[in-house]
C-alpha positions in Angstrom: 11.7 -81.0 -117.4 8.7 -78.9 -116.0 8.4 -78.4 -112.3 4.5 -79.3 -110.7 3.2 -77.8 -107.7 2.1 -81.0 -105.4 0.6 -79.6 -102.5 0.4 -76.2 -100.7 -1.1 -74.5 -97.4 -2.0 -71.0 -96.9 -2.3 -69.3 -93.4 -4.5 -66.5 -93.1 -3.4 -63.1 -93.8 -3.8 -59.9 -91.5 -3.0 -58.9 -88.2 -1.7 -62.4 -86.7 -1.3 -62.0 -83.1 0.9 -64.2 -81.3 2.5 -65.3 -84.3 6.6 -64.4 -85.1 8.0 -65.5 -88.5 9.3 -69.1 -87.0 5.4 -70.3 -86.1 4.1 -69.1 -89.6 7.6 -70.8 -91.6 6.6 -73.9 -89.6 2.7 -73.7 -89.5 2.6 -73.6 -93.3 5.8 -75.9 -94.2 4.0 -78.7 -91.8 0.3 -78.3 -94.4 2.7 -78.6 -97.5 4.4 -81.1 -96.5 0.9 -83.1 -95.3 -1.1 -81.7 -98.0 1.6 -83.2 -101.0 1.8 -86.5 -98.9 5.6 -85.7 -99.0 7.9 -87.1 -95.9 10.4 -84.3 -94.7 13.1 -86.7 -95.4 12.0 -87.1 -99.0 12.7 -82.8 -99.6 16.1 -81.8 -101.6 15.9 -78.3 -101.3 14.4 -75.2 -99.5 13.7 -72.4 -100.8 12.6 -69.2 -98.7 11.0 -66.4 -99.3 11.4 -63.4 -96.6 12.4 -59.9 -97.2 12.5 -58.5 -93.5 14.2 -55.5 -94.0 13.8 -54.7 -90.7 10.4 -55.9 -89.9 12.0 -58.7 -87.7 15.3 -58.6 -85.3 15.9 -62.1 -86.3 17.4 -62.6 -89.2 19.0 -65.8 -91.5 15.6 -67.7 -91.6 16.9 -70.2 -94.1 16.8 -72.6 -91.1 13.8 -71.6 -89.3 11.7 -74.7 -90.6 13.9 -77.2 -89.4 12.8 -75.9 -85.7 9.5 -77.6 -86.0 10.3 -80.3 -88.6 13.4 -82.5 -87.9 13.5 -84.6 -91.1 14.7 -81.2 -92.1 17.8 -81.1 -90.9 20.8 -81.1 -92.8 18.7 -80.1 -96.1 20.5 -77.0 -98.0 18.6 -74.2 -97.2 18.6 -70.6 -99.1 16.4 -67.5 -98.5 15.8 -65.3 -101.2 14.8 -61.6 -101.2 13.6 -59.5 -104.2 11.4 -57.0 -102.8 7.5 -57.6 -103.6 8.2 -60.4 -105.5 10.6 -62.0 -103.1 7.6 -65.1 -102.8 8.1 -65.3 -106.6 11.6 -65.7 -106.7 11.7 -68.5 -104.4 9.1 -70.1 -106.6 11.2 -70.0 -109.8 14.3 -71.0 -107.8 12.8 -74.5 -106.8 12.0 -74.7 -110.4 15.4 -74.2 -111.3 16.8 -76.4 -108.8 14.6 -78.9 -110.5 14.7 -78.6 -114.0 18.7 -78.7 -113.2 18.1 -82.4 -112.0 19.6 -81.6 -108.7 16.8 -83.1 -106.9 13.3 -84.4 -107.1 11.8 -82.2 -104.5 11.5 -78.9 -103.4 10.0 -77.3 -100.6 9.7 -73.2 -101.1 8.4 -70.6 -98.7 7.2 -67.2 -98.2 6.6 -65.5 -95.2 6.3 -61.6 -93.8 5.2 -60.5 -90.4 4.7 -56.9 -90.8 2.1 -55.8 -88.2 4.3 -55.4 -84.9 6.6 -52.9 -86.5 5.3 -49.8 -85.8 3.4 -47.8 -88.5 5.8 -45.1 -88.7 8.4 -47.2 -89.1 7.1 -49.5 -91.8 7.2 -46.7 -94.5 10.5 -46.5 -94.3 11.4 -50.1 -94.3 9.5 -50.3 -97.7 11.1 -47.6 -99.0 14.3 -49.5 -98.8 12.7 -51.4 -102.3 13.1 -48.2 -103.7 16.5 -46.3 -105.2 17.7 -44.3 -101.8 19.8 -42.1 -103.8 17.0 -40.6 -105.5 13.5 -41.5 -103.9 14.8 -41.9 -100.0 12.8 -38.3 -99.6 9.4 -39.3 -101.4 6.7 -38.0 -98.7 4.5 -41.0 -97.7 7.0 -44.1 -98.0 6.0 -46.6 -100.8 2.7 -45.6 -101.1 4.0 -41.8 -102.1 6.3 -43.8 -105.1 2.7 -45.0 -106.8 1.6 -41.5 -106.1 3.8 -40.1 -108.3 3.5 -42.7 -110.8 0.0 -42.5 -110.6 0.6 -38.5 -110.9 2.6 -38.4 -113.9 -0.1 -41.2 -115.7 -3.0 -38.9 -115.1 -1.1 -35.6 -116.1 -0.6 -37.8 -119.6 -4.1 -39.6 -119.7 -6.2 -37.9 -117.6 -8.2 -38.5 -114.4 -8.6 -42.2 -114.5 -10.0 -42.4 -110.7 -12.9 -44.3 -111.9 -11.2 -46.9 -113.1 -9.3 -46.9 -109.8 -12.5 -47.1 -108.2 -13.6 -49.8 -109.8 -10.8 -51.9 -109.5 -10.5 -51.3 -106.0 -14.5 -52.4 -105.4 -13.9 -55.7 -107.6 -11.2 -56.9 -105.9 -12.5 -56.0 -102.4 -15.8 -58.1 -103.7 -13.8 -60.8 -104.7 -11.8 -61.2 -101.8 -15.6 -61.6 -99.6 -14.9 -65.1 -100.9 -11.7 -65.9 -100.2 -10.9 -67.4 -96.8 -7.8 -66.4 -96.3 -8.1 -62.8 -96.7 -7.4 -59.8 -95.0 -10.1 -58.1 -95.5 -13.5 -59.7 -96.7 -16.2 -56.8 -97.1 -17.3 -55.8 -100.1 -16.8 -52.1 -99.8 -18.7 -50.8 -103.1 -17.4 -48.9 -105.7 -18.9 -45.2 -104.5 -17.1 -45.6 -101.0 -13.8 -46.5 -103.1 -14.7 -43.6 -105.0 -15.2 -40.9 -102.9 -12.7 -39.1 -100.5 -13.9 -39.7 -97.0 -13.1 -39.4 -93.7 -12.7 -43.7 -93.7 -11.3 -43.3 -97.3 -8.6 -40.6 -97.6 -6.4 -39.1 -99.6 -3.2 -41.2 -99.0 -0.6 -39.8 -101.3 -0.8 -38.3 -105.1 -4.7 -39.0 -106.0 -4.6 -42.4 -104.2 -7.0 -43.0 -101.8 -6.8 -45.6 -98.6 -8.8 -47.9 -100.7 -5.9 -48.1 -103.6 -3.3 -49.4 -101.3 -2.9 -52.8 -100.3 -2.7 -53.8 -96.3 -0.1 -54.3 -94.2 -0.3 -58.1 -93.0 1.1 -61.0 -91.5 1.0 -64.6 -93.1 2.7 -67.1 -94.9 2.4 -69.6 -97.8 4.3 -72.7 -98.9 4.2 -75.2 -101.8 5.6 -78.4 -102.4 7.2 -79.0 -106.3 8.2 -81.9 -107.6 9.8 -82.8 -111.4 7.2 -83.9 -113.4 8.1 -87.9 -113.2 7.4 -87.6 -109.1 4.5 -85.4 -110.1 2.7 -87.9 -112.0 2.4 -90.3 -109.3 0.6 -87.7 -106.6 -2.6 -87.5 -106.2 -2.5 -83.9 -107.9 0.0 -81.7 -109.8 0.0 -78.0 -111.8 2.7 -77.5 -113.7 4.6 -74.5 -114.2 4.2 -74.3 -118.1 6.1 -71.8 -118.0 7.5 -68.8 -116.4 9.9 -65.6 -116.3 11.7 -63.0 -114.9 12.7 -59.4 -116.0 14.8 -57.1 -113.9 14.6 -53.7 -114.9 16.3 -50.4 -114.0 16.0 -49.3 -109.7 15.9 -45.3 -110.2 12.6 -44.2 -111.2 14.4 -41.8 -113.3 16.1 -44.3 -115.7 12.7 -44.9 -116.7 9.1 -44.0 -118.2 6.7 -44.4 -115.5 3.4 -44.1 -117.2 3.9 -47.6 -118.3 5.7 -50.9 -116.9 8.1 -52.0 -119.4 8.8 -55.0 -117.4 5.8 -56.2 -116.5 5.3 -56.3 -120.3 8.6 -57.9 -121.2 7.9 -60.8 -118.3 4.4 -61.5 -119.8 5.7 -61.4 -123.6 8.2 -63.8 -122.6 6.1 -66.5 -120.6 3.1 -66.3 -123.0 5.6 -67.2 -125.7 7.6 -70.1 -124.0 4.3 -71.6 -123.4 2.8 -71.2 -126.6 0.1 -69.3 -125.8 -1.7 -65.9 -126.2 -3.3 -63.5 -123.8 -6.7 -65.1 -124.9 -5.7 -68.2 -123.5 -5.6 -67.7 -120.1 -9.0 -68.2 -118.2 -7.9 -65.5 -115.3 -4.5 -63.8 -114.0 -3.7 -63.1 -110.5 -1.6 -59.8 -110.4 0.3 -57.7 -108.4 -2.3 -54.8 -107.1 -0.1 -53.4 -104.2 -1.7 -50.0 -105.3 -4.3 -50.0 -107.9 -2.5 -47.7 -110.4 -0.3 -50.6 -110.8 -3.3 -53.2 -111.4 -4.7 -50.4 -114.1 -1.0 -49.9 -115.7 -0.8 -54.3 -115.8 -3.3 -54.4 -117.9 -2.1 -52.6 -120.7 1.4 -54.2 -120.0 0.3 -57.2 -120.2 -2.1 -56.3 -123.9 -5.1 -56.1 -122.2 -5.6 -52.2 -122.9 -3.9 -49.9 -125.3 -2.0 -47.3 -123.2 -3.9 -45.1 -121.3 -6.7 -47.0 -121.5 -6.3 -49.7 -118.8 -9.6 -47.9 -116.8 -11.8 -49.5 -119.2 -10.7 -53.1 -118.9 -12.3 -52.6 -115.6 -15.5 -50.2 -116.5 -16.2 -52.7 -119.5 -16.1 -55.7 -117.1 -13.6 -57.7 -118.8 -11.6 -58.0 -115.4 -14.5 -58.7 -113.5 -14.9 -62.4 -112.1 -16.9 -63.2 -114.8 -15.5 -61.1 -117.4 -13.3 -62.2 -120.3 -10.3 -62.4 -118.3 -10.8 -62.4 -114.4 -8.3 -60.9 -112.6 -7.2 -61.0 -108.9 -10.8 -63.2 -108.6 -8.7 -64.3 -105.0 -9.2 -60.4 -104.4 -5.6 -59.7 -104.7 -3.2 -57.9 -102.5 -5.9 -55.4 -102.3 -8.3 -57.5 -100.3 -6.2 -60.7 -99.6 -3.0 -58.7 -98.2 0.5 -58.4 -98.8 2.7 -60.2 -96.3 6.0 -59.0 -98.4 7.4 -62.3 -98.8 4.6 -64.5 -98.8 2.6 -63.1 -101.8 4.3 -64.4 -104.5 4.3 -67.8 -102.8 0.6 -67.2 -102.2 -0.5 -66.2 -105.7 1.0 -69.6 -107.0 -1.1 -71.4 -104.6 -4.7 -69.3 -105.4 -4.2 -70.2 -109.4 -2.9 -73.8 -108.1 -6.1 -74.1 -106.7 -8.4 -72.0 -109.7 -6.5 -74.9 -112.3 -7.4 -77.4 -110.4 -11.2 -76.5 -109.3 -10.4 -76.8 -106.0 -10.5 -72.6 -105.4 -14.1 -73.3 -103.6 -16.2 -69.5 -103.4 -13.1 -68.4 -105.4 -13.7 -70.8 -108.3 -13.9 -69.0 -111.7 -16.0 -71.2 -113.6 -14.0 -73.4 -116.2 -10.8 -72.1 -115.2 -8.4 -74.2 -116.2 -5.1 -72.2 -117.6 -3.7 -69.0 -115.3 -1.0 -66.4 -115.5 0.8 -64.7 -112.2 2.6 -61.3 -112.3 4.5 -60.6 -109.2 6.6 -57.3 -109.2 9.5 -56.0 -107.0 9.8 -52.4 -105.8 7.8 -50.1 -109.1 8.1 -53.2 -111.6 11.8 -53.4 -111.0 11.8 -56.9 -110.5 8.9 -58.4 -112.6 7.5 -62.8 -112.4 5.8 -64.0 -114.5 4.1 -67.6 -114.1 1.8 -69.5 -116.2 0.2 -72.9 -114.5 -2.1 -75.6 -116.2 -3.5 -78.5 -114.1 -1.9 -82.2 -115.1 -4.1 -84.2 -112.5 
């Protein structure tokens, strides 16, 4: 049995005043459910998707939906957490859930409200994705963990800041068209370039313009086995998909490439039967864009080392070979912790299906997803192709 994605909505990311974790959870679940032409009543499971950490006093959301939707209530209910890719994980538990046959219907997900916790503060929270024992000191919270990876890659290939560069400018263009995004200005590549008083030095050789935002939002989707799926008035199927823990400590581990990442794409390429050149685009996980650079040669895109020119030779570009981030990632789009894995199934949802608007890469009609946990600790894979 292969689970379908039926319907999803999609709030805007950023700085969401007057909005707590409850009114996004609801605003979203509400579109799903509407979207997918699904009754509350009808739903078997929820899934949710929230890491928190600190970011909110309340906690145990796994209820939170049935606040604002009453056919809810009595539904089991679960909230999942697996640092950055806590969205993903909810996604590939409805899946489960399904492909288990215990239930028809699945509503998953993933929300983050990150901006009312003060900046100070939020370092540290996200450092908690990291192995305290070891990396609890690392000067500049999360963003100071890629700076060391990003470090220890140039000391062994060399400047690649370029290619950092670039990256950064495509996926900043890309997001211009993408209505939900944080950030929609195309910022060129010689400002991402180029230390500046608007673009410093943030940690390690990472600039401002290599991290991803802090942001508020939410996503949800509606899956369905594929029986249900085929009588809706659209359905994606999750071809196929997996995941691929790896060690926490930094130290257990060579960190001028992402074992992980490459395990969870080697595995989901082959359960669907398919090779790298089969996919019309990938949305990836750019929460720094040494990471976006090091995912492509994870993923076989670029021998080691040579991830930067993916990038430089266009092939990543929207209308490259392979198109990646073409919703402009986590980069542009932001990253609401628990809501970007949700929200990356929903952008290639909507790429397979045509229906991704200014987004749209032309033709697109196959897409992979790599969502990552703490530095590629916890590593999803996805791989969706439209039915109807």
């Amino acid at each position: 049995m292969t689970a379908c994605i039926v319907g999803w909505a999609h709030s805007p990311f950023g700085k969401l005043e007057g909005e707590d974790v409850e009114s996004l959870v609801a605003r979203v679940a509400e579109g799903a459910l509407k979207d997918s032409g699904v009754a509350p009543e009808d739903v078997d499971a929820i899934y949710l998707g929230w890491y928190n950490g600190g970011f909110s006093k309340q906690d145990f959301g796994s209820s939170l939906v049935m606040n604002s939707v009453d056919g809810l209530r009595f539904k089991p209910s679960t909230r999942l957490e697996n640092a950055c890719a806590t969205g993903s994980a909810a996604v590939h538990q409805g899946a489960t859930f399904l492909e288990a046959k215990q239930g028809r219907v699945v509503l998953v997900i993933g929300v983050e409200k990150m901006t009312a916790t003060p900046g100070p503060e939020i370092g540290g929270i996200l450092l908690q994705a990291s192995y305290l024992k070891e990396e609890a000191d690392v000067e500049g919270g999360f963003a100071g963990v890629f700076g060391q990876i990003c470090n220890g890659y140039f000391q062994k290939y060399g400047d690649q800041s370029d290619g950092l560069a670039a990256i950064a400018a495509k996926n900043h263009k890309n997001g211009c068209a993408n209505p939900y995004a944080q950030m929609r200005k195309d910022l060129g590549y010689d400002f991402c370039r180029n230390v500046s008083e608007k673009n410093p030095l943030v940690a390690g050789p990472l600039k401002r313009t290599d991290c991803s935002l802090v942001s508020d939002g939410a996503a949800a989707l509606v899956l369905t086995d594929a029986e249900t799926a085929l009588t809706m008035p659209k359905a994606v199927k999750l071809r196929s998909r997996a995941q691929v823990n790896d060690y926490l400590p930094m130290s257990k581990r060579d960190m001028t490439g992402l074992d992980g990442c490459a395990r969870a794409w080697d595995q989901a390429l082959n359960k669907a039967g398919l090779g790298l050149d089969d996919l019309d685009f990938a949305e990836t996980h750019d929460c720094f864009t040494i990471a976006e650079m090091m995912q492509y040669e994870a993923m076989g895109l670029a021998a080691p080392g040579k991830g930067a020119q993916a990038v430089l030779d266009g092939v990543t570009l929207k209308d490259g070979k392979l198109p990646v981030n073409p919703s402009g990632g986590l980069k542009s789009k932001g990253h609401p912790i628990g809501a970007t894995g949700v929200s990356m199934h929903v952008m290639t949802a909507m790429q397979v299906r045509g229906d991704a608007g200014d987004m749209q890469v032309k033709d697109a009609k196959i897409g992979g997803i790599f969502n990552m946990g703490g530095a590629a600790v916890a590593n999803y894979c996805s791989i969706l192709e439209a039915v109807r």
